[in-house]
C-alpha positions, 0 to 999 in steps of 0.5 A: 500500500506505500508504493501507490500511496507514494505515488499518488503522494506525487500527484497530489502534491501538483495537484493541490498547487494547481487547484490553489492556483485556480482558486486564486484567479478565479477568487474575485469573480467566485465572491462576486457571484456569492454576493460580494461586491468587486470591490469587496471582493477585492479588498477579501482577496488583498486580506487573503494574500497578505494572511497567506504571509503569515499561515505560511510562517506559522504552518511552515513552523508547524512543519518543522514540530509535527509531521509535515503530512498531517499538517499538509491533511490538516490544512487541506480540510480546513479548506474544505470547510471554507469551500462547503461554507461558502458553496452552502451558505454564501453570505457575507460573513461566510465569504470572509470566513472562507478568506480565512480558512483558503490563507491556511489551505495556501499556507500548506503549500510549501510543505508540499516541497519540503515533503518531496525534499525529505522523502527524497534527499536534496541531491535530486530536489531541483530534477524532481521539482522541475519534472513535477512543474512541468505537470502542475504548470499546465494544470495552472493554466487548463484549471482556471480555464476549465473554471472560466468555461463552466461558470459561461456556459453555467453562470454557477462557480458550483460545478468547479467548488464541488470538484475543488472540494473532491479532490481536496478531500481525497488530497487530504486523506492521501497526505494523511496516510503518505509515509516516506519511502523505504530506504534500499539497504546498503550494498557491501563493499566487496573486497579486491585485495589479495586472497588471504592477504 
């Protein structure tokens, strides 16, 4: 069960990036089709980023006391509340709610690279990274797209925060249980010295 846990690990990690991504271009008009005004809406979004600032310290600090998984599993259901309270409820108060509870699912991200740093040595961060921001990079620019092309042909967010929601869900449940890879044993030196030397 570790081998597919480990990989869906993976996809998980790019995963949340680019369903965070896609929240945050698409955050005003998501408000705004909850009831807020654009202007409101704007100023939620400024408070957003700059409590990003602070979650990321503050959960990055976490990270480094308790298991980065579960405060990675942690942080994701914390979005999930935001995201059903604003989906169910949506009135002003639920949208700054949820303002809040999207800055700790955004402060969890750079756990995700520190995940990958500890289960795989520094030697090769750069390579994994680099290969996985391949991916992540075109569901930064598919996702908000796919979002865009079902609110026109809705007029409804609901559809992309019910999926958000899902794969956040099953994101959360695959960090939970995430464990680090087992390490290959060590190969004995063999001797080339002289028989009986």
């Amino acid at each position: 069960m570790r081998g597919p846990f480990r990989r869906a690990g993976g996809r998980t990690i790019v995963q949340s990036t680019w369903l965070a991504w896609t929240l945050s271009v698409h955050m005003i008009p998501v408000l705004v089709w909850k009831g807020a005004t654009e202007t409101e809406a704007a100023w939620a979004y400024g408070v957003e980023s700059f409590l990003g600032i602070i979650t990321r310290i503050l959960i990055g600090a976490w990270g480094d006391w308790l298991p980065k998984n579960l405060v990675v599993a942690g942080g994701m259901l914390v979005g999930i509340v935001g995201l059903l309270e604003l989906l169910l409820i949506g009135d002003s108060w639920s949208i700054w709610v949820f303002v809040v509870t999207f800055s700790v699912m955004d402060g969890v991200i750079p756990l995700n690279w520190a995940i990958v740093g500890d289960y795989f040595g520094r030697a090769k961060f750069a390579t994994l990274r680099g290969n996985m921001g391949l991916i992540y990079t075109w569901g930064a620019i598919i996702g908000p797209v796919a979002a865009g092309a079902s609110f026109d042909s809705s007029e409804s967010y609901a559809a992309t925060l019910w999926a958000m929601i899902g794969f956040f869900g099953a994101g959360a449940v695959v960090f939970a249980f995430l464990r680090p890879p087992r390490q290959s044993p060590p190969v004995p030196a063999v001797s080339t010295g002289p028989a009986g030397g």
